[in-house]
N, CA, C and O atoms as a GROMACS GRO file, in nm:
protein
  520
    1UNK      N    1   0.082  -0.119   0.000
    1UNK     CA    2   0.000   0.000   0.000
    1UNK      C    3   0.086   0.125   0.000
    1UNK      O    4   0.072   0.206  -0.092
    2UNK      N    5   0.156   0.141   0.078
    2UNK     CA    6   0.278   0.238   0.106
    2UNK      C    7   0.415   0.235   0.031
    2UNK      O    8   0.488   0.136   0.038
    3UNK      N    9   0.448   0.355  -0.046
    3UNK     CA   10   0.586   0.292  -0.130
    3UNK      C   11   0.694   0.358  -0.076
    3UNK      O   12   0.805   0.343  -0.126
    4UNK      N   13   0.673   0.435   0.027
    4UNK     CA   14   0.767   0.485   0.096
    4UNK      C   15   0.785   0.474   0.212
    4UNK      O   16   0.683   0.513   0.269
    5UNK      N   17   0.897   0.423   0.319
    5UNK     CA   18   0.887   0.400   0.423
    5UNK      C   19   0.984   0.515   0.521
    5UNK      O   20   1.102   0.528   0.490
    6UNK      N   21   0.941   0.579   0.613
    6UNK     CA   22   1.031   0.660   0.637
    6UNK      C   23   1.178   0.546   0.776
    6UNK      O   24   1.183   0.423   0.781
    7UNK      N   25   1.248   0.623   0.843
    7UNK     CA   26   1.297   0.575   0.962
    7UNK      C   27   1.251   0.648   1.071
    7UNK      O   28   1.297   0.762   1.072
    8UNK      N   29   1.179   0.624   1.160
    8UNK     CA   30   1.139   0.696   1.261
    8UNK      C   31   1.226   0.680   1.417
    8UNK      O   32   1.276   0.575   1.457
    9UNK      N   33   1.227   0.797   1.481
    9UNK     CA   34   1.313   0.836   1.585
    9UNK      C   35   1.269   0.736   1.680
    9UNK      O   36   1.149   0.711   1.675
   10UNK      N   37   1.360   0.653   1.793
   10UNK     CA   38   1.306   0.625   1.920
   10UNK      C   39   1.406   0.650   2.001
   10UNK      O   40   1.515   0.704   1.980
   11UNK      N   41   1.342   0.592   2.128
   11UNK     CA   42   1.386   0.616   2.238
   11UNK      C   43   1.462   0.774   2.333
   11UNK      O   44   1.387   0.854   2.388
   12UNK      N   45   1.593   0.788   2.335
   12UNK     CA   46   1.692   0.887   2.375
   12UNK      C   47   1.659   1.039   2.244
   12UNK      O   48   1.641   1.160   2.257
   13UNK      N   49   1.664   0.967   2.158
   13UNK     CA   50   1.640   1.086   2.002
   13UNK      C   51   1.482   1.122   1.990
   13UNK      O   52   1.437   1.231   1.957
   14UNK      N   53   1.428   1.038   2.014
   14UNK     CA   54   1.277   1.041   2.022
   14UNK      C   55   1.266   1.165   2.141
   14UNK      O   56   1.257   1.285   2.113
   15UNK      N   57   1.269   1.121   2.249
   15UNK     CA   58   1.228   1.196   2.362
   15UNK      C   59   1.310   1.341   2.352
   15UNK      O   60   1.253   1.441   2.394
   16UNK      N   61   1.462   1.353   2.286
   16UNK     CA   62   1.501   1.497   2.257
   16UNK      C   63   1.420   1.561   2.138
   16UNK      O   64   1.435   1.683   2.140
   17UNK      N   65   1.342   1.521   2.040
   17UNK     CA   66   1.305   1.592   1.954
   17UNK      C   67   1.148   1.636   1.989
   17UNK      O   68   1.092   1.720   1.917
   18UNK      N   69   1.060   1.559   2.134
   18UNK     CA   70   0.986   1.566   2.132
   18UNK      C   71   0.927   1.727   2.224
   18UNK      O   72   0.828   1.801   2.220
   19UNK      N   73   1.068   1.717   2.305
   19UNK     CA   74   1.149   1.877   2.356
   19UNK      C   75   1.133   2.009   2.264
   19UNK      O   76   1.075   2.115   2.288
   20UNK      N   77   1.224   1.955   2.119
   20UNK     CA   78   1.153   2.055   2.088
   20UNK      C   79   1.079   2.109   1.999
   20UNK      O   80   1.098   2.214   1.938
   21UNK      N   81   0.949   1.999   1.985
   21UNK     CA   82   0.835   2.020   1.894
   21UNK      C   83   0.724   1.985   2.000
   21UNK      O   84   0.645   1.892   1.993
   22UNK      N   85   0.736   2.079   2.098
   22UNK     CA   86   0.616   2.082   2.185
   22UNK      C   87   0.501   2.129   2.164
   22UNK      O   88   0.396   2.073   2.197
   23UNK      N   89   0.512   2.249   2.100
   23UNK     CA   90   0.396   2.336   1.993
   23UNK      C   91   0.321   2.290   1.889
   23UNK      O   92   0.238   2.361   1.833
   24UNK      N   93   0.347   2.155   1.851
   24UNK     CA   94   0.307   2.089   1.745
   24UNK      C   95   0.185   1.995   1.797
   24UNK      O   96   0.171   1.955   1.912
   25UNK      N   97   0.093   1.966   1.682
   25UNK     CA   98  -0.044   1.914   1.714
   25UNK      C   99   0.037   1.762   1.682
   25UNK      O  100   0.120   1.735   1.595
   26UNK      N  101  -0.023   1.675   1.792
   26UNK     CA  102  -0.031   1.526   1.759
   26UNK      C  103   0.070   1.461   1.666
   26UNK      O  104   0.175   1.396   1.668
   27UNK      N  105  -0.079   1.550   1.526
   27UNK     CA  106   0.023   1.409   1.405
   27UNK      C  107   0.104   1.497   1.384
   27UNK      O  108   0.217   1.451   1.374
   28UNK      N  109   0.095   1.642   1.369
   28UNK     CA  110   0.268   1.693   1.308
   28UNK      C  111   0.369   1.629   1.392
   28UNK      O  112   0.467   1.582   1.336
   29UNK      N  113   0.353   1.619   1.569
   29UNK     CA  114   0.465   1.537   1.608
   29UNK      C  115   0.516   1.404   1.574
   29UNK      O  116   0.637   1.386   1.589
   30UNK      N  117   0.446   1.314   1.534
   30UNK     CA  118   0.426   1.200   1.452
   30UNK      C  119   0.512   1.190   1.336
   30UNK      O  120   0.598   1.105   1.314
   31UNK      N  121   0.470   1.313   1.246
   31UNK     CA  122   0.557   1.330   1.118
   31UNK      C  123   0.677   1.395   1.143
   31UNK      O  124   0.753   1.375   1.049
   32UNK      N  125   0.732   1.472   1.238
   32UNK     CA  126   0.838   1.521   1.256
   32UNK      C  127   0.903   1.405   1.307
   32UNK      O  128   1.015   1.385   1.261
   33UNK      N  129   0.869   1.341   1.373
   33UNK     CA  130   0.988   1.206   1.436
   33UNK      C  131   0.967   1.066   1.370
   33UNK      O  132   1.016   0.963   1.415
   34UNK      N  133   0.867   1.075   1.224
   34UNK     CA  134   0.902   0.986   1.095
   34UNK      C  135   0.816   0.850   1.116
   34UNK      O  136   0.849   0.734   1.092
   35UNK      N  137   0.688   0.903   1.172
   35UNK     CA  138   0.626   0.788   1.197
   35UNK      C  139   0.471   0.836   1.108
   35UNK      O  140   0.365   0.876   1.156
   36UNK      N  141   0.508   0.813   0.970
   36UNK     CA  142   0.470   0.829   0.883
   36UNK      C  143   0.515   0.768   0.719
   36UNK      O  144   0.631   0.763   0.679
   37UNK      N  145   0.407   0.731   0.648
   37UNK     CA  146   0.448   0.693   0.498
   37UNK      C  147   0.395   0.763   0.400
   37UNK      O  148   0.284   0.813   0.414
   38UNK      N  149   0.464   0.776   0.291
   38UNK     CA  150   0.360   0.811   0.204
   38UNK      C  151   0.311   0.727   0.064
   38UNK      O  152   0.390   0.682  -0.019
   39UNK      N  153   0.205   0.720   0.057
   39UNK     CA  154   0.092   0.606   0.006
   39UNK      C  155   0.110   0.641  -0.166
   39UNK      O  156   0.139   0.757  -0.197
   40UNK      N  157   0.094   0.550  -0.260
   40UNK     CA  158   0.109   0.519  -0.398
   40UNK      C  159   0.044   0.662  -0.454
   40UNK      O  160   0.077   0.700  -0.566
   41UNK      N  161  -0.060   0.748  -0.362
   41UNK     CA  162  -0.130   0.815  -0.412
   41UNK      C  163  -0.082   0.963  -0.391
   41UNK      O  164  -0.142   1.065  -0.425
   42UNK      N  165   0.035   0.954  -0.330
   42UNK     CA  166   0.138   1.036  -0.256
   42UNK      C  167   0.093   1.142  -0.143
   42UNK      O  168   0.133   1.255  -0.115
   43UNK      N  169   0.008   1.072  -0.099
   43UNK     CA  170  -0.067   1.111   0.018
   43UNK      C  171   0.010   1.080   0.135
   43UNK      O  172   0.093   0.990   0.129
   44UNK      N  173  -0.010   1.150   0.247
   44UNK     CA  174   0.075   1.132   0.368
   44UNK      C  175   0.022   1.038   0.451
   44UNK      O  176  -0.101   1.027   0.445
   45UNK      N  177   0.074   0.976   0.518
   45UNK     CA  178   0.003   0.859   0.642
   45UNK      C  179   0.039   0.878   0.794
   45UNK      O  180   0.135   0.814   0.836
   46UNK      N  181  -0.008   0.932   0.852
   46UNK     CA  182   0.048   0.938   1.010
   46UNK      C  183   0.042   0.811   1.071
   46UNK      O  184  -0.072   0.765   1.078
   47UNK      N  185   0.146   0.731   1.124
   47UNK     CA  186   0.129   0.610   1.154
   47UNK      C  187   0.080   0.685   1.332
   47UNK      O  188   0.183   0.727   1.386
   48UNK      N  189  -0.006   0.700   1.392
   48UNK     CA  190  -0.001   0.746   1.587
   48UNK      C  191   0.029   0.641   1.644
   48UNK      O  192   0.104   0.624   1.740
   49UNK      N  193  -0.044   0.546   1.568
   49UNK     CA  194  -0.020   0.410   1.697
   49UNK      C  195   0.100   0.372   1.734
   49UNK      O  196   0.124   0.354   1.854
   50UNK      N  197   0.199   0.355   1.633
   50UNK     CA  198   0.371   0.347   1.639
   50UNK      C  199   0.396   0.423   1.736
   50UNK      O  200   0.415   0.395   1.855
   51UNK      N  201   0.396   0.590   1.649
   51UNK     CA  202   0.447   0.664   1.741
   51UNK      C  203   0.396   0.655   1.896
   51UNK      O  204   0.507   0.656   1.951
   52UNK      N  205   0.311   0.649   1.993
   52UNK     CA  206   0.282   0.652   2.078
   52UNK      C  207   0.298   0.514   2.171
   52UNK      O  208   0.276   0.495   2.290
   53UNK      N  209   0.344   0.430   2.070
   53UNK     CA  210   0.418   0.277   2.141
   53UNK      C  211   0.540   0.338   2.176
   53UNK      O  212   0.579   0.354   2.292
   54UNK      N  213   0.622   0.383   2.034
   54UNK     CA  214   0.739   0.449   2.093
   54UNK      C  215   0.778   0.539   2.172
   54UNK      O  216   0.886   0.519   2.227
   55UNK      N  217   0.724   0.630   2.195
   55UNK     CA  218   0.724   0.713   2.327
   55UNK      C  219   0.654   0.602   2.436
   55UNK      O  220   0.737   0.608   2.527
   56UNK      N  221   0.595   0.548   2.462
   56UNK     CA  222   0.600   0.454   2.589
   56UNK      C  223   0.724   0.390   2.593
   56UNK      O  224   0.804   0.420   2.681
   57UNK      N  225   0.755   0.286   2.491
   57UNK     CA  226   0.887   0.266   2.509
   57UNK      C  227   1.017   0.336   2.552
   57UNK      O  228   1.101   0.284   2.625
   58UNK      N  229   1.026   0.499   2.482
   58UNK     CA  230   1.095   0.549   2.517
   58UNK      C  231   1.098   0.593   2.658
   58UNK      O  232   1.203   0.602   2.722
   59UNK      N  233   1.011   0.613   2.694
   59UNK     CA  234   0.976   0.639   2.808
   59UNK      C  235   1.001   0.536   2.959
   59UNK      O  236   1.009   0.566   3.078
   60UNK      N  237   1.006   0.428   2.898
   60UNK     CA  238   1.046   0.320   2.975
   60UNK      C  239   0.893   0.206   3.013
   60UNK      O  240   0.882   0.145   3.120
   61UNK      N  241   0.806   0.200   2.918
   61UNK     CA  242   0.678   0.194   2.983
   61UNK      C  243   0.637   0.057   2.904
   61UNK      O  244   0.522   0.054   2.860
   62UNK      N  245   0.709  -0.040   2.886
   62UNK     CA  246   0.703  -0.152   2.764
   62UNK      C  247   0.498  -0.187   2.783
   62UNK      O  248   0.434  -0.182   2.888
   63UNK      N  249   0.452  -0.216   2.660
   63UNK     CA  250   0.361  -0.240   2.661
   63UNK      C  251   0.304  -0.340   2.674
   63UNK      O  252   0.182  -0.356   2.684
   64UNK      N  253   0.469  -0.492   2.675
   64UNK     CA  254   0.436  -0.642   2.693
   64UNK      C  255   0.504  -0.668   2.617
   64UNK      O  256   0.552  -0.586   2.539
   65UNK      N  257   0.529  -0.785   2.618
   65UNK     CA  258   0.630  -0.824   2.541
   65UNK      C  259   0.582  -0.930   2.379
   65UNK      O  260   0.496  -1.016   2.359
   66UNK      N  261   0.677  -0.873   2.300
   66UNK     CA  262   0.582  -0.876   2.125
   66UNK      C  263   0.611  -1.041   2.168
   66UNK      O  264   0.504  -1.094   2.195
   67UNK      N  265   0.693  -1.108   2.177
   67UNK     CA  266   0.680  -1.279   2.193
   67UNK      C  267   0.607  -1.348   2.198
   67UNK      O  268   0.612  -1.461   2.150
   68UNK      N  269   0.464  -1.270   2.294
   68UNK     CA  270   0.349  -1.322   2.354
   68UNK      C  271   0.282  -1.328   2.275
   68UNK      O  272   0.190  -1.395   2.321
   69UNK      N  273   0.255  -1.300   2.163
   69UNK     CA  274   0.120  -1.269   2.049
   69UNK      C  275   0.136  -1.369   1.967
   69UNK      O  276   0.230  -1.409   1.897
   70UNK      N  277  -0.023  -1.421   1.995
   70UNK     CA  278   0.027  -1.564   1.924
   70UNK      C  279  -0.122  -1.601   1.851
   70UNK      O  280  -0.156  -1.715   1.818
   71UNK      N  281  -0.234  -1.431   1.826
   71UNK     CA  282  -0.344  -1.430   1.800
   71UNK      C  283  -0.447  -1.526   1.898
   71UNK      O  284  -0.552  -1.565   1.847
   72UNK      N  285  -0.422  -1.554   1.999
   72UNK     CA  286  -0.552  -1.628   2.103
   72UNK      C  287  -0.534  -1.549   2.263
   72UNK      O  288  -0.461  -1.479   2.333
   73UNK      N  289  -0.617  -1.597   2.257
   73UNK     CA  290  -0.700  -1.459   2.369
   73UNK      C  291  -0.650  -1.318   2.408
   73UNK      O  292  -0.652  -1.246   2.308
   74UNK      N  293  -0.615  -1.269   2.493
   74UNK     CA  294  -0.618  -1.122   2.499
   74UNK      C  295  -0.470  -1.126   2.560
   74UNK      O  296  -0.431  -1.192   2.656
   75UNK      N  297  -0.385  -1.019   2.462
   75UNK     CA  298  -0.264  -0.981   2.538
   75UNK      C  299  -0.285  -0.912   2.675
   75UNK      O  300  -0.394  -0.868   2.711
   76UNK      N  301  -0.123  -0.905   2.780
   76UNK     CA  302  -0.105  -0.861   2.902
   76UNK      C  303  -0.089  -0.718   2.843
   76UNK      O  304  -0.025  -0.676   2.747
   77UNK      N  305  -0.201  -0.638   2.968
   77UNK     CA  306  -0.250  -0.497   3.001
   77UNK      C  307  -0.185  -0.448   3.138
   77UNK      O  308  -0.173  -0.332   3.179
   78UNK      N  309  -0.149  -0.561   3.196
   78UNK     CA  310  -0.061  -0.511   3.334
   78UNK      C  311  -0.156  -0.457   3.433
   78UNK      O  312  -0.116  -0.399   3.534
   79UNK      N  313  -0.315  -0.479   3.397
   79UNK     CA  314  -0.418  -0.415   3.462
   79UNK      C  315  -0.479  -0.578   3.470
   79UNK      O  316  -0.442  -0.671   3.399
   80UNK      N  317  -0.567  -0.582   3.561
   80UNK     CA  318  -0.691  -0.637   3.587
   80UNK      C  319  -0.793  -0.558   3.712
   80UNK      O  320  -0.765  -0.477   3.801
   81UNK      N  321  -0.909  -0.616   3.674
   81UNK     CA  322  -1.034  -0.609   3.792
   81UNK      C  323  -1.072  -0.723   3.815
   81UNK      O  324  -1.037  -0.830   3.767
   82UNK      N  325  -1.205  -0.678   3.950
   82UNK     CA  326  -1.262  -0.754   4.013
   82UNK      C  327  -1.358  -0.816   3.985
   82UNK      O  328  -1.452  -0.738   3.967
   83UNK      N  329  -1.392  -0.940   3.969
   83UNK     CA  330  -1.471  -1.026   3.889
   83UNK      C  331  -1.594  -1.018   3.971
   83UNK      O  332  -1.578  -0.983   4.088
   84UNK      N  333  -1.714  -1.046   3.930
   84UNK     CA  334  -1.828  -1.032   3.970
   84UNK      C  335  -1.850  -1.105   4.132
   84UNK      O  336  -1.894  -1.067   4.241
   85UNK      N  337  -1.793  -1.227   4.076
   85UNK     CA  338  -1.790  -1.322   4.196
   85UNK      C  339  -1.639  -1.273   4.351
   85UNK      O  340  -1.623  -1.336   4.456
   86UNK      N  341  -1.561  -1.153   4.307
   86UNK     CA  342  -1.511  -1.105   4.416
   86UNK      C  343  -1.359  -1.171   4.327
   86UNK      O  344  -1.249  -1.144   4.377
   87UNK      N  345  -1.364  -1.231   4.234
   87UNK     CA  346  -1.184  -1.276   4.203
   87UNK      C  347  -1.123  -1.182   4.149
   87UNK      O  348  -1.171  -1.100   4.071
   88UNK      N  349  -1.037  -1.187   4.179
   88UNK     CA  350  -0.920  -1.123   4.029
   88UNK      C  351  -0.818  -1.257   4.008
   88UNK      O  352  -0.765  -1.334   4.088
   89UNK      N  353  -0.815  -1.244   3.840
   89UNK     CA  354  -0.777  -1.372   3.781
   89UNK      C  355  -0.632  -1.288   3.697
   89UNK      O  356  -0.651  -1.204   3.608
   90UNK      N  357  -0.485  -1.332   3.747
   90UNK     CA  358  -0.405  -1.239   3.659
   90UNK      C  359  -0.379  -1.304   3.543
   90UNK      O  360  -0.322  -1.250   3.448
   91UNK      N  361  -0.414  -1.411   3.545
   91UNK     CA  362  -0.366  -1.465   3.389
   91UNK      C  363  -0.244  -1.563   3.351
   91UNK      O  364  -0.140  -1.549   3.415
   92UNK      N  365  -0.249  -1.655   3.258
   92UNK     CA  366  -0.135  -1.735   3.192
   92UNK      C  367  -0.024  -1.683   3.137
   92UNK      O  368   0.083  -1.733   3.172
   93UNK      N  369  -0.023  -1.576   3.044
   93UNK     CA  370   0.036  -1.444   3.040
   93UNK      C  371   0.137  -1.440   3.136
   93UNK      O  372   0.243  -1.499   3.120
   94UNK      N  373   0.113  -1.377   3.230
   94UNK     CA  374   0.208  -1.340   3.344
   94UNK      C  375   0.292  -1.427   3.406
   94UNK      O  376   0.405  -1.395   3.444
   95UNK      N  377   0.230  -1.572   3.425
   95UNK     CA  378   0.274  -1.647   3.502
   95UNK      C  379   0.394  -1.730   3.418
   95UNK      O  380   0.493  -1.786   3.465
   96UNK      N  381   0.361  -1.722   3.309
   96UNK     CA  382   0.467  -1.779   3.223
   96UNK      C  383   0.550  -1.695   3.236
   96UNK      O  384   0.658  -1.733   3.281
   97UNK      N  385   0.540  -1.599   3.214
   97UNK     CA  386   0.689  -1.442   3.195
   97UNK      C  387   0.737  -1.476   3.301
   97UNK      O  388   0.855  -1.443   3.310
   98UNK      N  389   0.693  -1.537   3.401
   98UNK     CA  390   0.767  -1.496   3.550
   98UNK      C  391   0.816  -1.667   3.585
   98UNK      O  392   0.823  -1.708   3.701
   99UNK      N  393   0.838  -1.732   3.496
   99UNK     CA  394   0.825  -1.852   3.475
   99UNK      C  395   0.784  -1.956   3.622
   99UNK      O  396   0.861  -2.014   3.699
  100UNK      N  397   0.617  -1.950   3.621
  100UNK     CA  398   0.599  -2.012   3.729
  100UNK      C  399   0.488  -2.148   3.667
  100UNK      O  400   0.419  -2.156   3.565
  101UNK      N  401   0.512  -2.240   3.782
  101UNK     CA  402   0.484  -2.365   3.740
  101UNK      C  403   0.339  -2.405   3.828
  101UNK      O  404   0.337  -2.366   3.945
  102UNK      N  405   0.258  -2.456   3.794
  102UNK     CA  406   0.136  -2.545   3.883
  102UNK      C  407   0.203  -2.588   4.016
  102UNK      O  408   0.292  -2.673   4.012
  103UNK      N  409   0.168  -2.539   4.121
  103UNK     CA  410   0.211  -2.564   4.231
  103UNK      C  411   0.283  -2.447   4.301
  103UNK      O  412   0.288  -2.462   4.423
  104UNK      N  413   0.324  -2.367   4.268
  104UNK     CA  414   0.424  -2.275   4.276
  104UNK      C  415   0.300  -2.190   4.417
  104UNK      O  416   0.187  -2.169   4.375
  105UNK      N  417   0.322  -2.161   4.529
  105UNK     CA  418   0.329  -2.105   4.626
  105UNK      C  419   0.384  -1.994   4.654
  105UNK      O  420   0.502  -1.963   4.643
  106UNK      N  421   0.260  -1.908   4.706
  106UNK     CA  422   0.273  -1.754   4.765
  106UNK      C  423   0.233  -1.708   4.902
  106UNK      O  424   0.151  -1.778   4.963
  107UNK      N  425   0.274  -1.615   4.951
  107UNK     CA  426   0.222  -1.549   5.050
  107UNK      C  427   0.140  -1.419   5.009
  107UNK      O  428   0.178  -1.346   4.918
  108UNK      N  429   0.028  -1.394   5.081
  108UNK     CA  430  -0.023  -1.271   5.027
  108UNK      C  431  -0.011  -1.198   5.170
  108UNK      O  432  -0.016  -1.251   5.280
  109UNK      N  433   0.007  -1.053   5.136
  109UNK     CA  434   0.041  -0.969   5.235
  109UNK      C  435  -0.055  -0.847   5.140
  109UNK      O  436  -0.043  -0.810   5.022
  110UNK      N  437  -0.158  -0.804   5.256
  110UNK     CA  438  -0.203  -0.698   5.240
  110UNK      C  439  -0.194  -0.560   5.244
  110UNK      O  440  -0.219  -0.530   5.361
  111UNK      N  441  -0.171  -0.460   5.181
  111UNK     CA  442  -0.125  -0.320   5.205
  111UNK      C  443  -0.253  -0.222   5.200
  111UNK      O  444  -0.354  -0.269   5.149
  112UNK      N  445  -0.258  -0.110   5.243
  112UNK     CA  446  -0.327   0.005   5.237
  112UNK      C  447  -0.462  -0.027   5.123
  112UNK      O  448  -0.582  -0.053   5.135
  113UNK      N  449  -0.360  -0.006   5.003
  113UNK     CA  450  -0.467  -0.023   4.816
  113UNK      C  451  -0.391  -0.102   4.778
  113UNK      O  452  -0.386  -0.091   4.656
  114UNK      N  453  -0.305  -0.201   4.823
  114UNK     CA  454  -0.224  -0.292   4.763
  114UNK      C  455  -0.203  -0.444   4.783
  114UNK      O  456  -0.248  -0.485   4.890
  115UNK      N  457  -0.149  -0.531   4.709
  115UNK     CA  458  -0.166  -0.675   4.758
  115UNK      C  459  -0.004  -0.718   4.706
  115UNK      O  460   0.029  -0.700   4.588
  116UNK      N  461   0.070  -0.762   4.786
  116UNK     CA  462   0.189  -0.863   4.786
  116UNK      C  463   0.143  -0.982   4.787
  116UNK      O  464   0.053  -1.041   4.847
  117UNK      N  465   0.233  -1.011   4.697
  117UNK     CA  466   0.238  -1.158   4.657
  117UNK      C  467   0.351  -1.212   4.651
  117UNK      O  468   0.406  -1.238   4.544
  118UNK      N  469   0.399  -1.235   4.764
  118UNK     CA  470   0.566  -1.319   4.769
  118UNK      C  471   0.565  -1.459   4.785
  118UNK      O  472   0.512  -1.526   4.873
  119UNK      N  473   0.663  -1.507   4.644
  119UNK     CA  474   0.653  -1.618   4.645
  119UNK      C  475   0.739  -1.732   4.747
  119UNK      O  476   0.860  -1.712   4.763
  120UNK      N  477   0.689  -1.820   4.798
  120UNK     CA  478   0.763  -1.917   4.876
  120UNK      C  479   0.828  -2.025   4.787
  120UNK      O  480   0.816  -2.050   4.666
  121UNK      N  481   0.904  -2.085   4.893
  121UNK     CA  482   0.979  -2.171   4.794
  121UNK      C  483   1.114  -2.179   4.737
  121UNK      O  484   1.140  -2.082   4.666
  122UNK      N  485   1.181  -2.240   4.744
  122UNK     CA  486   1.364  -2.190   4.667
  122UNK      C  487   1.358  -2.142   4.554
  122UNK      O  488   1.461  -2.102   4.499
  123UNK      N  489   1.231  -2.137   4.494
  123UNK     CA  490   1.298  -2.042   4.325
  123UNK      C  491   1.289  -1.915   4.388
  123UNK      O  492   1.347  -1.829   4.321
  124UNK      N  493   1.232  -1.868   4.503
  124UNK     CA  494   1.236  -1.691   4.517
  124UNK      C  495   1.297  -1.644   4.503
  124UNK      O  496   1.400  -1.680   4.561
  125UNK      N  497   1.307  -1.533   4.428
  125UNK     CA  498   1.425  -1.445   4.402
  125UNK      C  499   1.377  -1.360   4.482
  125UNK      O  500   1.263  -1.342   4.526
  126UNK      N  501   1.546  -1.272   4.508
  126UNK     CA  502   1.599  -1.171   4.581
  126UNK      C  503   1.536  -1.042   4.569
  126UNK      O  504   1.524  -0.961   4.661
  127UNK      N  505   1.489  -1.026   4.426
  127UNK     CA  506   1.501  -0.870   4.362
  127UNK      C  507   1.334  -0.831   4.417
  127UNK      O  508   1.295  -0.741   4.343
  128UNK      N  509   1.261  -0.855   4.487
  128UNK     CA  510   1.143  -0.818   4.486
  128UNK      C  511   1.109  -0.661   4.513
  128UNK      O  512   1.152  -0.609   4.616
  129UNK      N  513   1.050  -0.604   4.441
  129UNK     CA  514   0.991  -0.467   4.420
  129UNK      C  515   0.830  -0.410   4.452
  129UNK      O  516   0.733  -0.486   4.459
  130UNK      N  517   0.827  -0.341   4.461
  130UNK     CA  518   0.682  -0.295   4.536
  130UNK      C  519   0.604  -0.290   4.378
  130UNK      O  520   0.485  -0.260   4.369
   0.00000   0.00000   0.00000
């Protein structure tokens, strides 16, 4: 569809150019940092969705990891809610990334608006984070 592909800015270059095209609407920022094509009809294409992956990325904010997509059921949102019946269900998703197995044992520790979940067991690792 597109016969031109541009190279678009990320990360460190991304986030300096976005400095200084602050004045700019949306897609001009889009097209200034090359997240854009232009189409057989030589029409312009603002790609946003790119661009605004890449500024999360740049930003440090990964959206999940592309590995996981495998077209069946719903990629990790890093969000869930509370199920009708009072559960929250985090998903296969996660538990694989964190490579945990059927059986695998936790402690839950309750906070303020928050829930710990430390795992028991000799695979625990050290690095645990809030």
């Amino acid at each position: 569809m597109a016969d031109t592909k541009t190279t678009p800015l990320t990360g460190k270059a991304l986030l300096q150019k976005m400095k200084e095209i602050t004045h700019l609407p949306k897609r001009e920022k889009a097209k200034e940092c090359g997240y854009y094509s232009i189409t057989k009809d030589k029409q312009v294409r603002v790609n946003l969705t790119d661009f605004y992956d890449a500024l999360l990325a740049a930003r440090g904010i990964p959206l999940g990891p592309e590995s996981t997509k495998d077209g069946r059921g719903r990629e990790p949102t890093y969000r869930v809610s509370v199920h009708k019946n009072g559960q929250i269900v985090i998903g296969s998703t996660y538990t694989q990334e964190m490579g945990l197995k059927p059986g695998d044992e936790f402690e839950i520790k309750l906070g303020y608006k928050h829930i710990h979940l430390i795992q028991l067991g000799e695979n625990k690792d050290s690095d645990d984070e809030d």
